[in-house]
Backbone as a chain_set.jsonl record, in Angstrom:
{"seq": "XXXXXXXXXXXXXXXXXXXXXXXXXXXXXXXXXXXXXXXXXXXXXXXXXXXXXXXXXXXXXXXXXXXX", "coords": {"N": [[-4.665, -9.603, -6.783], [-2.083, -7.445, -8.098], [0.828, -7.21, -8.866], [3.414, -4.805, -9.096], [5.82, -2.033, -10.58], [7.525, 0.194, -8.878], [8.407, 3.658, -8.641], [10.535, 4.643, -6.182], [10.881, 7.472, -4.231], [12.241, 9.627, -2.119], [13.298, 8.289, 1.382], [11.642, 8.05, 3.925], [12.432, 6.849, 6.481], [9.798, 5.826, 7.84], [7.916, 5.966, 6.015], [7.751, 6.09, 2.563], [8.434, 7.906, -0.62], [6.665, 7.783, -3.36], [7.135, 8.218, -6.606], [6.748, 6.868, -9.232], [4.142, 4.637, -10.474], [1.957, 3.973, -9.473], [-1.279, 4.894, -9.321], [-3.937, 7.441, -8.217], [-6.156, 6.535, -7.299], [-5.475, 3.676, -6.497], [-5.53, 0.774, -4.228], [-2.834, -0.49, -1.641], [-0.442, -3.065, -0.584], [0.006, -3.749, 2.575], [3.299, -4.1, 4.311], [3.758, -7.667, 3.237], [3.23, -10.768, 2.8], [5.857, -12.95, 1.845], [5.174, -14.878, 0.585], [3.183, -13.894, -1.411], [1.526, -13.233, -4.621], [0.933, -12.345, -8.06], [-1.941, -12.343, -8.731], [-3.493, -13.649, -6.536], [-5.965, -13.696, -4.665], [-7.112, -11.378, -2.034], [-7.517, -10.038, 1.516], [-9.755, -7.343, 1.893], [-8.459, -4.385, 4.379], [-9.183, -1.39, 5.464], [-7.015, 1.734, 6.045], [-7.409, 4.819, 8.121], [-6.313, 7.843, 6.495], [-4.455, 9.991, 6.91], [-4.456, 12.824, 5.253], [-2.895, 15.041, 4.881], [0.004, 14.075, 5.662], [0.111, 11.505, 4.733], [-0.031, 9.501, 6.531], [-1.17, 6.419, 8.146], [-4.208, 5.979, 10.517], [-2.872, 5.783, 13.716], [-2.761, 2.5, 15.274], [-4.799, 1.337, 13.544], [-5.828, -0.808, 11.424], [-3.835, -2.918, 8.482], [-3.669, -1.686, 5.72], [-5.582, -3.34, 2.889], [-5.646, -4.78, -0.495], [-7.256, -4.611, -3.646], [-9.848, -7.101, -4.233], [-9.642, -9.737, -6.57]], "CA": [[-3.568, -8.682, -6.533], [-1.346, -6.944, -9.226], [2.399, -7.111, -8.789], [3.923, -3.841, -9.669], [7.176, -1.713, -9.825], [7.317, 1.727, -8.594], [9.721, 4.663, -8.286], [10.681, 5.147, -5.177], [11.675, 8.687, -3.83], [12.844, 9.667, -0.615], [12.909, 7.151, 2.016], [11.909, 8.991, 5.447], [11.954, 6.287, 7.404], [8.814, 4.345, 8.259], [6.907, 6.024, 4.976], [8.864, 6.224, 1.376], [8.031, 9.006, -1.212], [6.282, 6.849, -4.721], [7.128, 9.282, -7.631], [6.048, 6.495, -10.575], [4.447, 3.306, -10.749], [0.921, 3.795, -8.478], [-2.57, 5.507, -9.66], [-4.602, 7.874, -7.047], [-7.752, 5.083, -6.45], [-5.091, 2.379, -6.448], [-4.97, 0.16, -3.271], [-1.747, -0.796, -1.42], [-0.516, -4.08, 0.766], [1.492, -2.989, 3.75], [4.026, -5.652, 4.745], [3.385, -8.233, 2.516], [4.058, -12.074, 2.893], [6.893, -13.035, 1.104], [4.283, -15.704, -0.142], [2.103, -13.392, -1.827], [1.726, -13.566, -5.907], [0.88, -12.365, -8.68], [-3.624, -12.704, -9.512], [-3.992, -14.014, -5.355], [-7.325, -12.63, -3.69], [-6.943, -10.791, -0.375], [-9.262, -9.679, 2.165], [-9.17, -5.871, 2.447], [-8.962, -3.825, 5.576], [-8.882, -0.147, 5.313], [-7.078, 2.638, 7.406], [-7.96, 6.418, 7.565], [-5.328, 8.273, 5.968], [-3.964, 11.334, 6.953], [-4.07, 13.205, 3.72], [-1.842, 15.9, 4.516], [1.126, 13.927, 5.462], [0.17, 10.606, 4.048], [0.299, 8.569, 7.451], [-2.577, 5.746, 8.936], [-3.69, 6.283, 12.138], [-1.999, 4.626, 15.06], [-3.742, 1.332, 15.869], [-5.978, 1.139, 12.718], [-5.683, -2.242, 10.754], [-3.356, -2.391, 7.594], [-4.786, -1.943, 4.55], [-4.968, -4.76, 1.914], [-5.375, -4.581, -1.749], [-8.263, -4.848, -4.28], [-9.932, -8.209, -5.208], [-9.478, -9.83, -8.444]], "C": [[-2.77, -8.556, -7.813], [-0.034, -6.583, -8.716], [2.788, -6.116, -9.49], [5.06, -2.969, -9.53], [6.765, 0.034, -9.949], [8.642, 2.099, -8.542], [9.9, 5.07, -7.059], [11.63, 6.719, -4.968], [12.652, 8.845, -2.602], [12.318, 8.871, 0.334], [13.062, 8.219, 3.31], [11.946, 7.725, 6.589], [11.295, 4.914, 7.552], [7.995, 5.0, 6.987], [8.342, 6.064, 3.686], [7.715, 7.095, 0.432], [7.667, 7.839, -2.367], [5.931, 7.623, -5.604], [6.801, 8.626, -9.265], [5.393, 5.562, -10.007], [2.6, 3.329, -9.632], [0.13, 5.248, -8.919], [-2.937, 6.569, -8.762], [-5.395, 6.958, -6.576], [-6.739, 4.151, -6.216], [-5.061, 2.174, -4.801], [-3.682, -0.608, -2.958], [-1.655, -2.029, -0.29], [0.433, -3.69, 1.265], [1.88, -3.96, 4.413], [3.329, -6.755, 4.373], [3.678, -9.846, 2.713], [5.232, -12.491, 1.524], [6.156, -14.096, 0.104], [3.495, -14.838, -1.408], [2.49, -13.367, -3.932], [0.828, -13.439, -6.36], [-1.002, -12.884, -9.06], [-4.077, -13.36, -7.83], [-5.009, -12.73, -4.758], [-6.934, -12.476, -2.301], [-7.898, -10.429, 0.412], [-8.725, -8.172, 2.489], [-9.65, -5.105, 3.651], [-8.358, -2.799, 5.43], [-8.121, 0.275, 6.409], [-7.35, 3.911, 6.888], [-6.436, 6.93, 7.47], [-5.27, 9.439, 6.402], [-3.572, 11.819, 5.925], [-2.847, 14.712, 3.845], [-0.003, 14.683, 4.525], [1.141, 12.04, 4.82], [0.157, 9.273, 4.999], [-1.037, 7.964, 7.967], [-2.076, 6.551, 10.221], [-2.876, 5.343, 13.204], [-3.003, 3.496, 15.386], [-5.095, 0.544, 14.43], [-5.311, -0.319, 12.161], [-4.554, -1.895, 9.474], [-3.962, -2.589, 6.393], [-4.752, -2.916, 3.695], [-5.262, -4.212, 0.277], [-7.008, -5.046, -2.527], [-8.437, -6.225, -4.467], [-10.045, -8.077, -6.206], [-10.934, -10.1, -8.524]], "O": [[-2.769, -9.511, -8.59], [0.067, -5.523, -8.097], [2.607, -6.285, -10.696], [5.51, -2.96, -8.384], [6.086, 0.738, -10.696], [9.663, 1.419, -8.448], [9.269, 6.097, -6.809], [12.738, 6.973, -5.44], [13.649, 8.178, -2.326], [11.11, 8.632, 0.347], [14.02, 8.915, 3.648], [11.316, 7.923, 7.628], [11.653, 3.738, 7.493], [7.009, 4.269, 6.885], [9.55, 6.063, 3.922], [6.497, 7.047, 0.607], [8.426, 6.871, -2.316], [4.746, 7.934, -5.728], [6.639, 9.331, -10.261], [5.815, 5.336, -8.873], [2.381, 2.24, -9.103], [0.641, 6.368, -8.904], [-1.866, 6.837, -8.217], [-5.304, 6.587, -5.405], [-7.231, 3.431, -5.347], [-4.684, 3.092, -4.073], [-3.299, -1.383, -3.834], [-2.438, -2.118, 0.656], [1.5, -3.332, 0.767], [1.128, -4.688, 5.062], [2.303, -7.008, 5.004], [4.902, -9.959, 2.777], [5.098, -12.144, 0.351], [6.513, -14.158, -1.073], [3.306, -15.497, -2.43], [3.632, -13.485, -4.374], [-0.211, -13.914, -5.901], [-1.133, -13.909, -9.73], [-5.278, -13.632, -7.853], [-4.897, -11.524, -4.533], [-6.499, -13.368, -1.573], [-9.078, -10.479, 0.067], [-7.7, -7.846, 3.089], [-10.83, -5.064, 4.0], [-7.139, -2.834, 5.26], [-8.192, -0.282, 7.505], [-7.503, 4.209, 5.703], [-5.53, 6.525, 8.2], [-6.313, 10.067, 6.221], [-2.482, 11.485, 5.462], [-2.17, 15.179, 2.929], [0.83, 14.614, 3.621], [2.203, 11.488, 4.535], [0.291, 8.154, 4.504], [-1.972, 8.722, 8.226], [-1.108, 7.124, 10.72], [-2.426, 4.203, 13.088], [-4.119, 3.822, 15.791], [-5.894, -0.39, 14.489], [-4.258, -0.746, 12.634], [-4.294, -0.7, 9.339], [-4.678, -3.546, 6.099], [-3.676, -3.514, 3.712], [-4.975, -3.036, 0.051], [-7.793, -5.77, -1.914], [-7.435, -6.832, -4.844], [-10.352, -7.1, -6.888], [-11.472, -10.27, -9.618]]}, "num_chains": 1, "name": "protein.A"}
């Protein structure tokens, strides 16, 4: 995992707008342990993305992050 800082935009809510700081291919961890750090391997579990508005589906798993 890669610790990184982003720009956050508009906060709607339950999604937030990310105007610097994150690639297109990059993977994201959604709710994170407060443990988590800096070069730690994860196990990744995808969800399908709703590409227009940017939202998983309901019920899908959360996604995790690339291994190192």
């Amino acid at each position: 995992i890669h610790l990184r800082q982003i720009t956050v935009g508009r906060d709607y809510g339950t999604t937030l707008e990310v105007l610097q700081g994150l690639d297109q291919n990059d993977w994201l961890v959604l709710n994170p342990a407060d443990s988590l750090e800096e070069g730690q391997e994860v196990r990744v579990k995808e969800i399908a993305m709703n590409a227009a508005s940017g939202r998983g589906q309901q019920g899908a798993p959360a996604q995790g992050s690339k291994k190192q």
